[in-house]
C-alpha positions in Angstrom: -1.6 -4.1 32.6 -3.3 -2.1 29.9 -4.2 -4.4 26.5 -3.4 -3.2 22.7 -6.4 -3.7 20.8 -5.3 -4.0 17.4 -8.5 -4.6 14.6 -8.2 -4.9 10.6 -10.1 -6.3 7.9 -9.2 -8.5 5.5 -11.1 -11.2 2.6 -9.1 -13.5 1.2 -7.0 -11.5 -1.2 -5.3 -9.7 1.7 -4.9 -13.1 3.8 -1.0 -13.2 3.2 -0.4 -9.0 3.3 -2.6 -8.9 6.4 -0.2 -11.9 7.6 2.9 -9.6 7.2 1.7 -6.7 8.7 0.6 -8.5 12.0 4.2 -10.1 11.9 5.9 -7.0 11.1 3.6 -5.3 14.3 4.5 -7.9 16.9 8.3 -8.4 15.8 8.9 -4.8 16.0 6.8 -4.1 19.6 9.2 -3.8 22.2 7.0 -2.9 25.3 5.8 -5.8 28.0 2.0 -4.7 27.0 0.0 -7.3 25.7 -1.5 -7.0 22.5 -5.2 -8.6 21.4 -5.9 -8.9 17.4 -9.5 -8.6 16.1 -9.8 -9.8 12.4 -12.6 -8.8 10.7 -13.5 -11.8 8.9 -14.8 -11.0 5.4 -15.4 -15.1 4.1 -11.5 -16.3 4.7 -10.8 -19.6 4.3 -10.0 -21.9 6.8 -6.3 -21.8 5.1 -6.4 -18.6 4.8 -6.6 -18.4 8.7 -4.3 -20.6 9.3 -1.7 -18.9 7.7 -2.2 -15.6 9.6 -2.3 -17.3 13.0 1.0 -19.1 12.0 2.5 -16.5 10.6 2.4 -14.6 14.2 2.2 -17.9 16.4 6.3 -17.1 17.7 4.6 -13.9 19.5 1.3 -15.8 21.3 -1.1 -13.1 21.5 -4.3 -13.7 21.5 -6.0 -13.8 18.1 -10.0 -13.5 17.0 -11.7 -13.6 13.9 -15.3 -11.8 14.6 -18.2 -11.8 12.2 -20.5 -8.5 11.4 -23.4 -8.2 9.2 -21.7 -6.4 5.9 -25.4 -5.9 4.5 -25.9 -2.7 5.9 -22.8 -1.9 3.5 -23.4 -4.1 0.3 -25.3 -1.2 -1.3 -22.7 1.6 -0.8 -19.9 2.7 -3.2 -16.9 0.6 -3.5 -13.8 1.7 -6.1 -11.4 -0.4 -7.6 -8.8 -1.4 -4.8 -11.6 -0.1 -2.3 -13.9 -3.0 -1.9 -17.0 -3.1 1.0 -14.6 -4.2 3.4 -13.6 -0.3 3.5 -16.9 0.1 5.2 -15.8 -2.3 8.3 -14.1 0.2 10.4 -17.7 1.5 11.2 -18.7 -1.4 12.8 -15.3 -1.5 15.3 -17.2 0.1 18.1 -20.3 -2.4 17.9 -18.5 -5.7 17.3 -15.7 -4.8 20.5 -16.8 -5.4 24.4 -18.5 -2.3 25.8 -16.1 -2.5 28.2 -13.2 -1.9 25.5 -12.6 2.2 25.0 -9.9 2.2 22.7 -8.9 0.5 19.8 -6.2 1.1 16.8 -7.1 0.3 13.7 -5.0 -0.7 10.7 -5.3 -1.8 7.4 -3.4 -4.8 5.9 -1.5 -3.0 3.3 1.2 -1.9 5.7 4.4 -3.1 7.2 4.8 -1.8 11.0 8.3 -1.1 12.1 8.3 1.0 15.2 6.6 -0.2 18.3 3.4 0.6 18.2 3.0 1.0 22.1 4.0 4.3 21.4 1.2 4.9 18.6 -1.3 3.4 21.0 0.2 6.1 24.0 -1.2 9.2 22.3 -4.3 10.6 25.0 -6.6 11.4 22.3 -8.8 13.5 24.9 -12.1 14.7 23.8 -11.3 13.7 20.1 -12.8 11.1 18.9 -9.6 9.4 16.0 -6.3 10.2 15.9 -4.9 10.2 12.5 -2.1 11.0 9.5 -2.6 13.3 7.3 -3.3 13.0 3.8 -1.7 15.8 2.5 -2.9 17.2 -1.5 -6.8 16.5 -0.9 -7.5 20.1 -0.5 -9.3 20.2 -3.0 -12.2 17.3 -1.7 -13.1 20.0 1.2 -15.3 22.3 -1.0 -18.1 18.5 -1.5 -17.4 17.2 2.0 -17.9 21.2 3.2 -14.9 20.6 5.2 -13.7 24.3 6.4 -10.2 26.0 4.5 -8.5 25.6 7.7 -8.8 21.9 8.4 -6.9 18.9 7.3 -8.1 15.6 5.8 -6.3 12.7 7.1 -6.4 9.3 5.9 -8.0 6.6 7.4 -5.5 3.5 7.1 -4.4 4.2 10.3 -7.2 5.0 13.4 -6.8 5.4 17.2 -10.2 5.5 17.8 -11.7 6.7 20.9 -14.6 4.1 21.6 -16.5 5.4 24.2 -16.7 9.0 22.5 -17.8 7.0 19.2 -20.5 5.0 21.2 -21.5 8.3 22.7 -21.9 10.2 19.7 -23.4 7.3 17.5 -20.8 7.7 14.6 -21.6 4.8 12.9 -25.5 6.2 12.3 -24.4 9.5 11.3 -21.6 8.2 9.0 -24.2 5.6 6.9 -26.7 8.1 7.0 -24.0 10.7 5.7 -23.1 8.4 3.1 -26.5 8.0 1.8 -27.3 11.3 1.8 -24.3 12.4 -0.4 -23.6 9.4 -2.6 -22.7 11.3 -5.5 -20.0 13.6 -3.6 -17.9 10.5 -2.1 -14.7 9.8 -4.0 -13.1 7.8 -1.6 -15.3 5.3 0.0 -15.0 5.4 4.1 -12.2 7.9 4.2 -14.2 11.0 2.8 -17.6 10.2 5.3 -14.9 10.2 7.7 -13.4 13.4 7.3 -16.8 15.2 6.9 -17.6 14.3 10.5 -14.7 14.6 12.0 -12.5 17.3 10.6 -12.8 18.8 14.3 -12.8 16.2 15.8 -9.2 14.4 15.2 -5.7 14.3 17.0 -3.0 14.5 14.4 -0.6 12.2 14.4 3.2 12.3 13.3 3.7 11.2 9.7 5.8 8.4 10.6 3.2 6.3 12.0 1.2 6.5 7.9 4.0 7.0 5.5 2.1 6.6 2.4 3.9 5.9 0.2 2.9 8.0 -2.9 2.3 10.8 -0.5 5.4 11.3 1.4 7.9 10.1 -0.8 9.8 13.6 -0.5 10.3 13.9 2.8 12.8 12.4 4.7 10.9 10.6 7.5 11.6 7.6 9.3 8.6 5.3 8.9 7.1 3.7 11.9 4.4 2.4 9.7 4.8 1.9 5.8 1.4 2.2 4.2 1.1 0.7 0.8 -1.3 3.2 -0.8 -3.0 2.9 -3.9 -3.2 0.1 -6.0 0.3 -0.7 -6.6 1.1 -3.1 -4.0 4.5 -4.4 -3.9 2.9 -7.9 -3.9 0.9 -7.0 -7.1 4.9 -6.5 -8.4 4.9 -2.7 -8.0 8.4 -1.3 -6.7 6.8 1.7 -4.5 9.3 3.1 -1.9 10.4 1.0 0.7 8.6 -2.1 -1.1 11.4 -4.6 -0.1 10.6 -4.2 3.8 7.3 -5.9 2.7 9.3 -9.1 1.2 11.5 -9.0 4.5 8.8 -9.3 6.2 7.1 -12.0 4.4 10.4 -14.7 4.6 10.8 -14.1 8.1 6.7 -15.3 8.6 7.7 -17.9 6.4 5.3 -16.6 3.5 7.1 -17.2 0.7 
């Protein structure tokens, strides 16, 4: 039977929300496929992993917290909420087994409440992500010369085709795009991103990123809440749908 490869990032601020999201993902995953969790480890504490492997130790999948070499990303832009650990995603394709050609990532700011076999489902075919959009960034397309009649999605949530990423080097092209155009990068990873792949995305439904800020008009069903910004409901923000996040936490046994 086909694996889920989930992978996120976390330091030890986002130790307990990272915790909720993985319980709120394996709680809410109704399908017999197994699911594997990759933690990029970004100096967490010893307690720090130990709550996160607690918190999901009812559902027994497998769990591994994987080192990378976050020096070829001290020197790049980070922003407020946006630290280096941004910059992690890149390295997905390198730190995985070769033999591993898909993988979903996910950030820890999110509570997941649909089963997210039928996220991981999509056939991305030739693309090489498959993404939400971030709607109201229009204008960002004129600096990342990203053509009128694309969109810009946001990169919180990522089914990333592996082998297409290995095959077209993304991680080179994306550092050496981020060098290149320092000055024109507002948002850290996400903008890079979307200036290399604008063509080269599957867009997802809107239920499986509901951020927050972003589609707080529409009446959608979230699969995935997304926490954006800097107003985390554990920062003592009220955003929509914070008190899923609080759920969450009692039931993991986080508060």
């Amino acid at each position: 039977m086909e694996t889920i490869h989930i992978v996120t990032a976390a330091n030890n601020k986002y130790a307990e929300p990272l915790a909720v999201m993985l319980y709120s993902l394996l709680k809410n995953k109704t399908s017999d496929m197994p699911v594997k969790i990759y933690i990029i480890d970004s100096r967490l504490t010893f307690q720090n992993k130990r709550k996160i492997t607690k918190a999901i130790q009812p559902y027994k999948s497998e769990v591994k917290f994987l080192k990378i070499d976050s020096s070829r990303y001290s020197q790049l832009k980070t922003s407020g909420h946006l630290t280096k650990e941004t910059y992690y995603r890149f390295s997905i394709p390198d730190i995985l087994d070769k033999t591993i050609q898909k993988a979903l990532y996910l950030d820890c700011d999110m509570v997941v409440k649909g089963d997210v076999t039928d996220l991981w489902n999509h056939d991305l075919g030739n693309n090489i992500v498959g993404a939400v959009e971030n709607p109201g960034l229009t204008h960002r397309f004129k600096d990342l010369s990203i053509p009128e009649t694309s969109k810009y999605f946001n990169a919180g949530v990522l089914l990333i085709n592996l082998k297409k990423w290995r095959e077209k080097n993304m991680t080179k092209h994306l550092l050496h795009y981020i060098k290149k155009n320092h000055s024109k990068i507002k948002l850290c990873s996400q903008d890079p991103l979307n200036a290399l792949l604008h063509n080269k995305w599957l867009k997802i439904d809107p239920a499986w990123n509901y951020q927050v800020f972003r589609y707080s008009d529409l009446k959608i069903e979230p699969s995935i809440i997304h926490f954006t910004t800097y107003k985390k409901p554990w920062e003592g923000y009220k955003p929509n749908f914070f008190e899923e996040y609080f759920k969450y936490a009692e039931e993991a046994g986080l508060n």
